[in-house]
DOSETOR-869521 format. One record per residue (C-alpha): x, y, z. Coordinates in Angstrom, 1 decimal, padded with zeros to 4 digits. Example, Ala and Ser with C-alpha at 12.3 -4.5 7.8 and 13.67 -1.06 7.14 Angstrom:
% DOSETOR-869521
<node east="012.3" north="-004.5" up="007.8"/>
<node east="013.7" north="-001.1" up="007.1"/>
% end
This chain:
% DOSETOR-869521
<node east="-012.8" north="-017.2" up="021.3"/>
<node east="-009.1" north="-016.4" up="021.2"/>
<node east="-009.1" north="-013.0" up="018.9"/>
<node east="-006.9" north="-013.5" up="015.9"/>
<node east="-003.0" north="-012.2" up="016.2"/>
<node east="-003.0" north="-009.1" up="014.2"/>
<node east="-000.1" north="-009.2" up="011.1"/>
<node east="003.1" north="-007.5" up="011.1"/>
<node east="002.6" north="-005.4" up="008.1"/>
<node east="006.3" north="-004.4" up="008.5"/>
<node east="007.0" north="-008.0" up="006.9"/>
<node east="005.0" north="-007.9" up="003.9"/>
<node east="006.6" north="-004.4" up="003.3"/>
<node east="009.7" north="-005.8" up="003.6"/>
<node east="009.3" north="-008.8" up="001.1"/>
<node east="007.9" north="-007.1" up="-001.7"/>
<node east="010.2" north="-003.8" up="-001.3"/>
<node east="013.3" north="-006.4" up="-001.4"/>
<node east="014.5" north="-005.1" up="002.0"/>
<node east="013.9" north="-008.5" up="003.9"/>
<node east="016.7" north="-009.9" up="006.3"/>
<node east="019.5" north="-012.0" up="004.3"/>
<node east="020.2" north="-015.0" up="006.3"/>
<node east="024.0" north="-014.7" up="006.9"/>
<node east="023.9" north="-018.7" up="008.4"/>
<node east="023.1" north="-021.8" up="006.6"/>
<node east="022.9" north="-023.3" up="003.0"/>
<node east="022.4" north="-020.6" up="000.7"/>
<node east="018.5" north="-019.9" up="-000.2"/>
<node east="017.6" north="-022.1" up="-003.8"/>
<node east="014.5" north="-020.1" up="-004.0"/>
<node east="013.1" north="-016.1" up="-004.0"/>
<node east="010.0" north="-014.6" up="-003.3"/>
<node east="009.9" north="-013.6" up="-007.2"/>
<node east="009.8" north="-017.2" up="-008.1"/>
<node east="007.3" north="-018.4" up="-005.6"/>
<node east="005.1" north="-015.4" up="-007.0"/>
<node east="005.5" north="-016.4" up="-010.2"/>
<node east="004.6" north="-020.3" up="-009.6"/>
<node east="001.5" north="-019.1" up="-007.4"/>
<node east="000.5" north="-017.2" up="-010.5"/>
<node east="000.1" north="-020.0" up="-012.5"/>
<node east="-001.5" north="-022.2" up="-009.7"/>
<node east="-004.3" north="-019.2" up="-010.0"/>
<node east="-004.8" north="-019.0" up="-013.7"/>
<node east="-005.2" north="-022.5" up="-013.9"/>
<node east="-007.2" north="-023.0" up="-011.3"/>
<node east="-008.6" north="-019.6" up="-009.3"/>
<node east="-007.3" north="-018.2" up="-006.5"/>
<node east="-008.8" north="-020.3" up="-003.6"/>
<node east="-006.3" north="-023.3" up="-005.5"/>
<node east="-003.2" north="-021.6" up="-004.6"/>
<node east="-002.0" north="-023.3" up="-001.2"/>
<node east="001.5" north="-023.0" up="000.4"/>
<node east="002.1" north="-026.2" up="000.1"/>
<node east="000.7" north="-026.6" up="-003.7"/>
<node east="002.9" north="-024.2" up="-004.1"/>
<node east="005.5" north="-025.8" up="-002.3"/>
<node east="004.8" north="-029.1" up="-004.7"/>
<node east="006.2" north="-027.2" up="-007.7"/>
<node east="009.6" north="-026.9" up="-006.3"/>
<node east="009.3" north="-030.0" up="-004.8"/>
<node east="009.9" north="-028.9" up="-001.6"/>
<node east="007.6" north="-028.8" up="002.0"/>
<node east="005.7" north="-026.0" up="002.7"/>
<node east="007.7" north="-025.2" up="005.9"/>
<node east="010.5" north="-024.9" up="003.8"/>
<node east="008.6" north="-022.4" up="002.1"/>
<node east="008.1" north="-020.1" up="005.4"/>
<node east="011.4" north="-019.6" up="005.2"/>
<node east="010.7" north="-017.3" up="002.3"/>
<node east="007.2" north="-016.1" up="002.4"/>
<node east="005.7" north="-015.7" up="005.8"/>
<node east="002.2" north="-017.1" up="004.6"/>
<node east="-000.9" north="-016.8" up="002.1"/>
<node east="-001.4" north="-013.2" up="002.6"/>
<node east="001.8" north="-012.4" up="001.6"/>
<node east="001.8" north="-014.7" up="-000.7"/>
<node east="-001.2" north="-013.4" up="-002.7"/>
<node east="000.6" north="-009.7" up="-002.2"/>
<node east="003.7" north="-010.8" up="-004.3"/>
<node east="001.5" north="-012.5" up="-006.7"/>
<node east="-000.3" north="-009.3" up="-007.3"/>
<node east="002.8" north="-007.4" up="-007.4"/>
<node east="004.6" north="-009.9" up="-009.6"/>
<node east="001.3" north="-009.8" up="-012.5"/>
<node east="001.5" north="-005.9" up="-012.4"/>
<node east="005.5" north="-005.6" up="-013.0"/>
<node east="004.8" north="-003.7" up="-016.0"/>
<node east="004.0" north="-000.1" up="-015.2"/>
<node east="002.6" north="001.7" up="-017.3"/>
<node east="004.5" north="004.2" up="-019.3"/>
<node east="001.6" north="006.9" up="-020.8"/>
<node east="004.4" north="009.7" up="-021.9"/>
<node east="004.5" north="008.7" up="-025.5"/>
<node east="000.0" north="008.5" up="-025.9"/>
<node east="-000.8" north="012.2" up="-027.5"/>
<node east="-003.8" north="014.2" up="-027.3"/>
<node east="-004.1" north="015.2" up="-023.1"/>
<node east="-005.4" north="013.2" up="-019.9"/>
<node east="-008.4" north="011.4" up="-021.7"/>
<node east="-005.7" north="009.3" up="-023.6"/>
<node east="-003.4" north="008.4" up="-021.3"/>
<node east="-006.0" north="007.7" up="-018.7"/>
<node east="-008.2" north="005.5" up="-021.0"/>
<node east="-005.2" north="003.5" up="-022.2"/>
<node east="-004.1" north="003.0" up="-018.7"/>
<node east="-008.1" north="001.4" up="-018.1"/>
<node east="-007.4" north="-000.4" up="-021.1"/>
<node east="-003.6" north="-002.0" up="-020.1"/>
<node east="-005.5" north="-002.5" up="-016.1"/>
<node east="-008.3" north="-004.4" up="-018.1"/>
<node east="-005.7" north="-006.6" up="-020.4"/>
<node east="-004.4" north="-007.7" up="-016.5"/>
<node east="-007.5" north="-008.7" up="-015.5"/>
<node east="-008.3" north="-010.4" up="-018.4"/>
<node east="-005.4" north="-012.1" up="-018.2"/>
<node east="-005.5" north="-013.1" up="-014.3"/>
<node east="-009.1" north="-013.2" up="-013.3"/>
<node east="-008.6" north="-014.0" up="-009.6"/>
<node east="-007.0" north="-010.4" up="-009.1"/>
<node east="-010.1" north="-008.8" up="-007.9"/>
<node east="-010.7" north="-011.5" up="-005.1"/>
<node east="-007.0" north="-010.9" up="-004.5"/>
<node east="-006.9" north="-006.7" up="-003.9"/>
<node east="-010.1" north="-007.0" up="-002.2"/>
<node east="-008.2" north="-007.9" up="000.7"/>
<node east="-008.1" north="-006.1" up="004.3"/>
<node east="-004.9" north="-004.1" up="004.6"/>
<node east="-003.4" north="-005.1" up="001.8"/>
<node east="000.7" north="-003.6" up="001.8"/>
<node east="001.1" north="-002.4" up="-002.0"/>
<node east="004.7" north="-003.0" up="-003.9"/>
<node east="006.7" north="-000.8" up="-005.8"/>
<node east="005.0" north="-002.3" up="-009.0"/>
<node east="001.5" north="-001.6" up="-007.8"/>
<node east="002.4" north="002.1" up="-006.7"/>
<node east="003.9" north="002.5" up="-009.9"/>
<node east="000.3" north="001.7" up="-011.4"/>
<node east="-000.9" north="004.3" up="-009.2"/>
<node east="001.8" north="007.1" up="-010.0"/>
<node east="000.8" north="006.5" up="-013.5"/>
<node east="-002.7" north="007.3" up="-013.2"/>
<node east="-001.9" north="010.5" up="-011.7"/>
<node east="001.0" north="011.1" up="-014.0"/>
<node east="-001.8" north="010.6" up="-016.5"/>
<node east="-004.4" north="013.5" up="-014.7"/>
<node east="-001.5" north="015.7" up="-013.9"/>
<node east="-002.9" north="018.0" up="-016.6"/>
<node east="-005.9" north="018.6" up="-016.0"/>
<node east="-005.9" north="021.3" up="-013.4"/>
<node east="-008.4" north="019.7" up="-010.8"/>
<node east="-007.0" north="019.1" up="-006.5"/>
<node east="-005.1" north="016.3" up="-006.1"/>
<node east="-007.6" north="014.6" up="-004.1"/>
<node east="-010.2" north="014.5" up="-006.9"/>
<node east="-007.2" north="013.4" up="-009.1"/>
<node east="-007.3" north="010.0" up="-006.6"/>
<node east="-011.6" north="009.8" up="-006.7"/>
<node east="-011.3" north="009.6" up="-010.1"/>
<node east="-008.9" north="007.0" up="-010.2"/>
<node east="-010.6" north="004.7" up="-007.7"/>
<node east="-013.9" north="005.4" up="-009.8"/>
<node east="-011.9" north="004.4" up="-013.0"/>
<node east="-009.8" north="001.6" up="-011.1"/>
<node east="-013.3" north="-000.3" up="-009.5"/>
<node east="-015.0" north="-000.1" up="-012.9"/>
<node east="-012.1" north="-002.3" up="-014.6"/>
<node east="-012.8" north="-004.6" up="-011.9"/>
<node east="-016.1" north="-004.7" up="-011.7"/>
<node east="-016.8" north="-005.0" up="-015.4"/>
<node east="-014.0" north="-008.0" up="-014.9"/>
<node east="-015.8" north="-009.3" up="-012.3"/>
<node east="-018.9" north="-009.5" up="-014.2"/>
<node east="-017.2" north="-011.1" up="-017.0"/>
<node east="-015.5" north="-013.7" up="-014.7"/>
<node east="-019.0" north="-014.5" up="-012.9"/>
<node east="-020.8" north="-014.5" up="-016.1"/>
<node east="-021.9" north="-018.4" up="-017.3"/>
<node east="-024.0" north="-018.9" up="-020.8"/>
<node east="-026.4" north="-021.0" up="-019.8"/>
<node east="-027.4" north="-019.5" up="-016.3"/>
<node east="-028.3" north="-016.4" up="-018.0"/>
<node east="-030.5" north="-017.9" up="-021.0"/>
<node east="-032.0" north="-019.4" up="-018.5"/>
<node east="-032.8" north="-016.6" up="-016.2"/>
<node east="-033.4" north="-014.4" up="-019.4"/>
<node east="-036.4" north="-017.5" up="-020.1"/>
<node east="-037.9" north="-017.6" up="-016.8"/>
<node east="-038.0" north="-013.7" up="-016.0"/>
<node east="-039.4" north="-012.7" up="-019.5"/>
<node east="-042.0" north="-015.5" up="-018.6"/>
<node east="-042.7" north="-013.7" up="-014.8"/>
<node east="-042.9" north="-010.5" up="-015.9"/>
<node east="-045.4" north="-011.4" up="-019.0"/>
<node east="-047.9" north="-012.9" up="-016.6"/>
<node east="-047.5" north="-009.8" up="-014.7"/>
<node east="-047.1" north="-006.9" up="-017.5"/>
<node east="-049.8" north="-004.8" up="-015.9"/>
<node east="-048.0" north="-004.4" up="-012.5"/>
<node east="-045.0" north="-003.5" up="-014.2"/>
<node east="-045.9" north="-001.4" up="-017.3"/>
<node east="-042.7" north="000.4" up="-017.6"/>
<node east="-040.2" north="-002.7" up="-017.2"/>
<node east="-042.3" north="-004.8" up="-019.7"/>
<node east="-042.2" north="-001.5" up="-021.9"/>
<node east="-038.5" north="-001.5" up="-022.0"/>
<node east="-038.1" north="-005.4" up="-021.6"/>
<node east="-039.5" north="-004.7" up="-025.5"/>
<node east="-037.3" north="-002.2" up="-026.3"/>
<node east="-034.1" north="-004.3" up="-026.1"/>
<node east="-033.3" north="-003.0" up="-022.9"/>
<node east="-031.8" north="-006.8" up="-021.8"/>
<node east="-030.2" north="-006.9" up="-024.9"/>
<node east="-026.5" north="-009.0" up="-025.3"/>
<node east="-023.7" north="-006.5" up="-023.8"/>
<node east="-022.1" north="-005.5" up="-026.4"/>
<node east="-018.2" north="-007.3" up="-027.4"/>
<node east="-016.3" north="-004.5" up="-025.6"/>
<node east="-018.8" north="-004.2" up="-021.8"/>
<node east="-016.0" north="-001.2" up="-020.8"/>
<node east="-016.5" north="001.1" up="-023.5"/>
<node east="-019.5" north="002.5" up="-022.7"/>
<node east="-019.4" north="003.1" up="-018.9"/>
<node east="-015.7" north="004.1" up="-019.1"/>
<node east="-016.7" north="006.4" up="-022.1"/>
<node east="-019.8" north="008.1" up="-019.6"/>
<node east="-017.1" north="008.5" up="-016.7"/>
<node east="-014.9" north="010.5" up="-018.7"/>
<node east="-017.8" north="012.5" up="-019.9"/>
<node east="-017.8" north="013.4" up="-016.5"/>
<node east="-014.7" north="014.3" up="-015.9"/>
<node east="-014.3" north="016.5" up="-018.6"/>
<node east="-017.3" north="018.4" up="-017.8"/>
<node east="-015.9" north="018.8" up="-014.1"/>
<node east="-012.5" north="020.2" up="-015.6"/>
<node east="-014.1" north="022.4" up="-017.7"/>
<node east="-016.0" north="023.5" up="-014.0"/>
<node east="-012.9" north="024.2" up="-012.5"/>
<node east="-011.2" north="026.0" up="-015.4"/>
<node east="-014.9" north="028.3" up="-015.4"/>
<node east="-014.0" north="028.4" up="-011.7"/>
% end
């Protein structure tokens, strides 16, 4: 089995930095990589991410998908630009008073509106080597920009932002995978398995009573978000002890 070409990553760079070769022969280009992005975008909110195609894509502009290539060199690139293109506003935390705990919840809270508002994204940065825009840094500058005060090493500056970054997705993951009807279902059948066997699982049935399956509350972020930063604060107050 012929092992797959490995990707020029040099290209991607290049394409969402703006810093791609101008073609200096030919008909001048009727299309950019900003308005492929943005027509991919809407393929995916409509219709997830494994609906966006180069040459559905393509169809929108009604053009082929080789004329395409000439702008984006293929899917991975294109999904790259897409994610750069729904992140183009960066967050701007200078104006949110009161310290890091602020500005760091309301940039969860600004991630979480995106991936309310474009489900697909965590199937799209879960990518291998993914190459990350100027857009998508910028997210990343303000997260830091956001812990700059708080006195802990820059490298647990960046563990806390991965923590906080994966628990946006995976609470909107959750929320994207979640289906009504499944769950009453599986709520029906398991509260029926484990009453015909309370007595092997005394604890479990114990808190199966005490509402610990309850509904998730309207806002599923608050409270694990809110017990992260708990966390944090308790390891700054460490380090100022320190």
């Amino acid at each position: 089995m012929a092992k797959e070409k490995a990707r020029d990553l040099r290209t991607g760079i290049a394409l969402l930095w703006g810093e791609q070769e101008q073609p200096t022969r030919g008909p001048k280009p009727s299309l950019t990589p900003g308005r492929i992005a943005e027509a991919a975008v809407a393929i995916a909110d409509a219709e997830g991410l494994a609906a966006v195609s180069m040459s559905k894509v393509a169809a929108t502009f009604g053009v082929s998908a080789m004329a395409l290539y000439r702008y984006v060199p293929g899917k991975t690139e294109l999904i790259e630009l897409m994610v750069e293109f729904i992140l183009a506003e960066v967050p701007d935390l200078s104006a949110v008073a009161g310290g890091w705990r602020p500005r760091i919840t309301r940039w969860a809270r600004l991630s979480q509106q995106v991936h309310r508002a474009h489900p697909w994204l965590p199937a799209a940065v879960a990518m291998r080597r993914q190459v990350m825009g100027p857009h998508q840094l910028g997210w990343l500058d303000a997260a830091f920009a956001a812990l700059n005060g708080t006195g802990l090493p820059a490298a647990q500056q960046h563990r806390i932002f991965v923590l906080i970054a994966g628990l946006v997705r995976t609470v909107a993951q959750e929320q994207q995978d979640f289906d009504q009807a499944q769950d009453e279902e599986w709520n029906r059948l398991t509260g029926e398995l484990i009453a015909r066997h309370a007595d092997r699982f005394p604890h479990l049935t114990q808190a199966i009573a005490a509402g610990a399956f309850a509904p998730e509350p309207a806002d599923p972020l608050e409270f694990a978000l809110t017990r992260v930063l708990d966390g944090v604060e308790v390891l700054i107050d460490q380090a100022g002890r320190g």
